[in-house]
C-alpha positions in Angstrom: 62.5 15.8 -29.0 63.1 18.5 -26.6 60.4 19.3 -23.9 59.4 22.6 -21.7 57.0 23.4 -19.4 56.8 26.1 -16.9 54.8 28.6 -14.9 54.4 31.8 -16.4 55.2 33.0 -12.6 58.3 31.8 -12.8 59.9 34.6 -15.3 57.3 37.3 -15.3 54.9 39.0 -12.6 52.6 40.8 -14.8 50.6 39.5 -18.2 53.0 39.0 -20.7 53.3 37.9 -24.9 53.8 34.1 -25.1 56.7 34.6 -27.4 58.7 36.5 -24.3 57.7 33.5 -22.2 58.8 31.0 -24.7 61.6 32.5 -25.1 62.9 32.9 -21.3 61.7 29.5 -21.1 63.6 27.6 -23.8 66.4 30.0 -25.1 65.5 28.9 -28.9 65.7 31.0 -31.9 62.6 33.7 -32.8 62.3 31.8 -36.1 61.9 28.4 -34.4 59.3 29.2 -32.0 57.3 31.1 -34.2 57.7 27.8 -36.4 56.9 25.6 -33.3 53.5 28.0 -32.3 52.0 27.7 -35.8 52.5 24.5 -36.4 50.7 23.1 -33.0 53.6 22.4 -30.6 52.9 25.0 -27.6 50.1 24.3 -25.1 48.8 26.0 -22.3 46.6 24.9 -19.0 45.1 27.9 -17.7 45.7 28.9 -14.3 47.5 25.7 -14.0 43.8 24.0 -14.1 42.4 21.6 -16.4 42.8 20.6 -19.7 46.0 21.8 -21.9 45.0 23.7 -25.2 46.9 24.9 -28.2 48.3 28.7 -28.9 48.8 29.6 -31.8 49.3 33.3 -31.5 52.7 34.4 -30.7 51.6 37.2 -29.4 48.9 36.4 -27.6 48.8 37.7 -23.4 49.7 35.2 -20.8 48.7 35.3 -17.2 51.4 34.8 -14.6 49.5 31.6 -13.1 49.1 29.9 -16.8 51.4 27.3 -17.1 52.8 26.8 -20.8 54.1 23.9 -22.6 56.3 23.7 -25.7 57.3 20.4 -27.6 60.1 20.4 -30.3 60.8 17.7 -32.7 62.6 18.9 -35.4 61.8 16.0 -37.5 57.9 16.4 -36.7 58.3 20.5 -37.9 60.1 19.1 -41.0 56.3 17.3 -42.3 54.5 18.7 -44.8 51.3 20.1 -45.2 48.6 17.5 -46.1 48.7 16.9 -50.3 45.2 15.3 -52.0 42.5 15.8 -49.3 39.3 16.0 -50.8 35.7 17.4 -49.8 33.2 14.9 -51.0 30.3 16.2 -49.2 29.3 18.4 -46.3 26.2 20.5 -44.4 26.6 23.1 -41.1 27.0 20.1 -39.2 29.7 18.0 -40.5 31.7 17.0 -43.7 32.8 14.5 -45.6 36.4 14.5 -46.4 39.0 11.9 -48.2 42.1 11.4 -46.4 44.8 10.7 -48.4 47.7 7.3 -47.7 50.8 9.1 -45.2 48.4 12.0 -43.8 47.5 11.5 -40.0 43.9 12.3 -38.9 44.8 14.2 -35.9 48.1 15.9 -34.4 49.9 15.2 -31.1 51.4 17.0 -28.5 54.3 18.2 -31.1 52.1 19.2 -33.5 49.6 19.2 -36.3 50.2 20.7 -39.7 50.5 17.8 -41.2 47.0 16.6 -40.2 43.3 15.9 -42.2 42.1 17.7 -38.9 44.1 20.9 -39.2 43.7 21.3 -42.6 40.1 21.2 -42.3 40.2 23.5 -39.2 42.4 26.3 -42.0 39.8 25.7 -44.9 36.6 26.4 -42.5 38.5 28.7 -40.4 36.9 27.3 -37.2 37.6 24.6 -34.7 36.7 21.0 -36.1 36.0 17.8 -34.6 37.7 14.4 -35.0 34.8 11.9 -35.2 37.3 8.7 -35.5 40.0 7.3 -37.3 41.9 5.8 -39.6 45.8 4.3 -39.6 47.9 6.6 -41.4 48.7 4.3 -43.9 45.1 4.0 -44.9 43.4 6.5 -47.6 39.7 6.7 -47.3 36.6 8.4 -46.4 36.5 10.1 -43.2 33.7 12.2 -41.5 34.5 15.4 -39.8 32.6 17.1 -37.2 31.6 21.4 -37.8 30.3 21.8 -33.6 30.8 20.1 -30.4 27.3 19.1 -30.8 27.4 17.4 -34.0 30.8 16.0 -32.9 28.3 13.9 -29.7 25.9 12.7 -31.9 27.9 11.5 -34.7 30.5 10.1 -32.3 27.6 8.3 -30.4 26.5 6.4 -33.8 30.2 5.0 -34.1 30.3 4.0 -30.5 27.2 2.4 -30.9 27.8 0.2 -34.2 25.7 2.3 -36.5 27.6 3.3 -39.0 28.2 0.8 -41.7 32.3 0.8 -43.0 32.8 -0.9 -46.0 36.7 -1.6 -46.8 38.5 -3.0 -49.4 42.1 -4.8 -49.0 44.4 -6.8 -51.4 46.0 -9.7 -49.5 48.8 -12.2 -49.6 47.2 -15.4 -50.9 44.8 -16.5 -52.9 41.3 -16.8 -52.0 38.5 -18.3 -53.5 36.5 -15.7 -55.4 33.1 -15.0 -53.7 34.3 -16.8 -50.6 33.0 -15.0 -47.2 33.6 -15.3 -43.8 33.8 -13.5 -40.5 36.8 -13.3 -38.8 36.4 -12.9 -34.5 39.6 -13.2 -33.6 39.5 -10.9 -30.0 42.0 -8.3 -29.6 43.1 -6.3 -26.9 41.2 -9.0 -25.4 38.1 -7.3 -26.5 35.4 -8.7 -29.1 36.6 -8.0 -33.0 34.3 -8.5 -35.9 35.4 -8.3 -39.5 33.1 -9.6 -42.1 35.3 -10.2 -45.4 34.3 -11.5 -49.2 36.5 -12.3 -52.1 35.7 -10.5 -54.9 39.0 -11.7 -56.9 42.5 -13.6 -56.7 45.3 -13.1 -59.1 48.4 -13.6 -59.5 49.4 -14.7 -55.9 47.0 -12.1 -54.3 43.2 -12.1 -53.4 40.8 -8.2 -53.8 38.5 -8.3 -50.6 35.6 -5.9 -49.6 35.5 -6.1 -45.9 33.3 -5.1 -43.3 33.6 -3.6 -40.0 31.4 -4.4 -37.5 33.6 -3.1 -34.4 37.1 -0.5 -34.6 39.5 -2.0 -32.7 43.4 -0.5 -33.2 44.5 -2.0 -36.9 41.7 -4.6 -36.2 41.6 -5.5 -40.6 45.2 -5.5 -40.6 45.1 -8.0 -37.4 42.8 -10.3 -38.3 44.0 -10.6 -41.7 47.6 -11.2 -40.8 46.0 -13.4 -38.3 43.9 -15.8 -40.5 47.5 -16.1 -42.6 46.7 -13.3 -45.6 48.1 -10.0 -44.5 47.5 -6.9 -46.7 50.1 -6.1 -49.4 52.3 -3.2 -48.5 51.2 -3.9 -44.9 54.9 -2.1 -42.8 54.1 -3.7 -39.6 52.0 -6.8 -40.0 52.7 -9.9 -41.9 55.8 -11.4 -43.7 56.8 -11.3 -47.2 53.9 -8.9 -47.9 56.3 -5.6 -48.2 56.6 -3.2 -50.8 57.2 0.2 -51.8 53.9 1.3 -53.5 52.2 1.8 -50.0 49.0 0.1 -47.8 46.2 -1.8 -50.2 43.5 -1.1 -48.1 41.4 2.0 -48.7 38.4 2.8 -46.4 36.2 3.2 -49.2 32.8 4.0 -48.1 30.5 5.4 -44.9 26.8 5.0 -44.5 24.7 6.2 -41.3 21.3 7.6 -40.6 22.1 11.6 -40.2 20.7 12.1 -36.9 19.4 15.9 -38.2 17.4 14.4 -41.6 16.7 10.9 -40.2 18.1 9.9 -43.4 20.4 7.1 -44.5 23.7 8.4 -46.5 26.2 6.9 -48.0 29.5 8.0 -49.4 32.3 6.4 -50.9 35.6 7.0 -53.0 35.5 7.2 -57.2 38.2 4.4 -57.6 38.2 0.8 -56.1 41.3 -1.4 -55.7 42.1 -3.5 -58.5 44.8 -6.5 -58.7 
């Protein structure tokens, strides 16, 4: 990845097109930082003040005291455009979206075309808002936030345990069937809380519907590697667990009180794991 960052001062006096800036500041091809501006990877901080936001218009007039930021990874450019999201349900306020296995929630600093979160932003045509998360290896159901306010209040529900997130994993190892337990394991040195059942074993492998009662980083992945039954397909956690057909954990369902209705909703995906 190659980085720039400069003050706008520093080549021109007078209000000028980001693509001249970009260009006096990196000496790239047109082509490339057209590419790099549309797919999320120039930022600017106003007056060299506050927080960095994206541009997206090549054309668009920069101030001499702006200071501008372009990121290129040529391997990040190279992604494709989410394939397989999927509106399950939505009002003014937010929406309900499936997020397919290998498609990242959110961008970083080198871009986000490939992201649930910019694809959403292209089919409103209006700034959305990332509510939380889920690994990239993980399909699922995802909420997705339509203003700033709506973004607070259904953030606040996930910060405070109130939404309920029902998972379901196949794992290395065979369980008893209808066996539950709660797994609190601490990571990060903070409390974790994963409440799991057995709804099958087969073959060498056990179907669980899990719980979250807390959303620490890859906390199902964690604790089940940690209790000795780490999900199939699992890339990073576990041993002999591998494969190429991808992550068996799907984020299958969401339920919370909508803070506008006062009324509990639940949504969840058409197909559950199977063994």
């Amino acid at each position: 990845m190659k980085s720039f960052k400069a003050t706008v001062s520093r080549f021109f006096s007078e209000p000028t097109s980001l693509i001249e800036v970009l260009r006096k500041l990196t000496s790239a091809p047109d082509a490339l930082l057209y590419e790099a501006t549309e797919k999320g990877a120039v930022w600017i901080q106003e007056k060299g003040r506050g927080k960095t936001l994206r541009l997206r218009s090549p054309e668009k007039k920069i101030n001499p005291l702006d200071v501008i930021y372009i990121y290129i990874d040529a391997k990040v450019l190279k992604f494709s455009e989410p394939h397989g999201v999927k509106l399950i349900s939505e009002n003014k306020h937010y929406g309900i979206w499936i997020k397919p296995a290998g498609v990242v929630p959110q961008g970083t600093q080198t871009g986000d075309h490939a992201s649930l979160l910019r694809y959403v932003e292209k089919q409103k045509n209006k700034e959305v808002f990332l509510i939380h998360r889920l690994d990239r290896e993980t399909e699922g159901v995802m909420v997705v936030g339509y203003s700033s306010e709506a973004a607070a209040k259904l953030s606040k529900l996930f910060q405070d345990n109130k939404v309920k997130k029902i998972y379901e994993a196949i794992v290395l190892g065979e369980l008893e069937k209808g066996l539950k337990r709660t797994i609190d394991l601490t990571l990060d040195d903070k409390e974790a809380i994963t409440h799991f059942e057995v709804l099958g074993n087969q073959n060498g492998k056990s179907l669980l519907r899990i719980e979250l009662k807390t959303g620490r980083l890859h906390q199902i992945r964690r604790h089940l590697d940690g209790i000795g039954y780490p999900i199939i397909g699992d890339p990073k956690y576990g041993k002999n667990n591998k494969n190429r057909a991808g992550l068996k954990l799907l984020a299958f369902a969401l339920s919370f009180e909508d803070p506008w209705t006062k009324k509990t909703e639940t949504w969840q995906l058409e197909e559950h794991l199977s063994l």
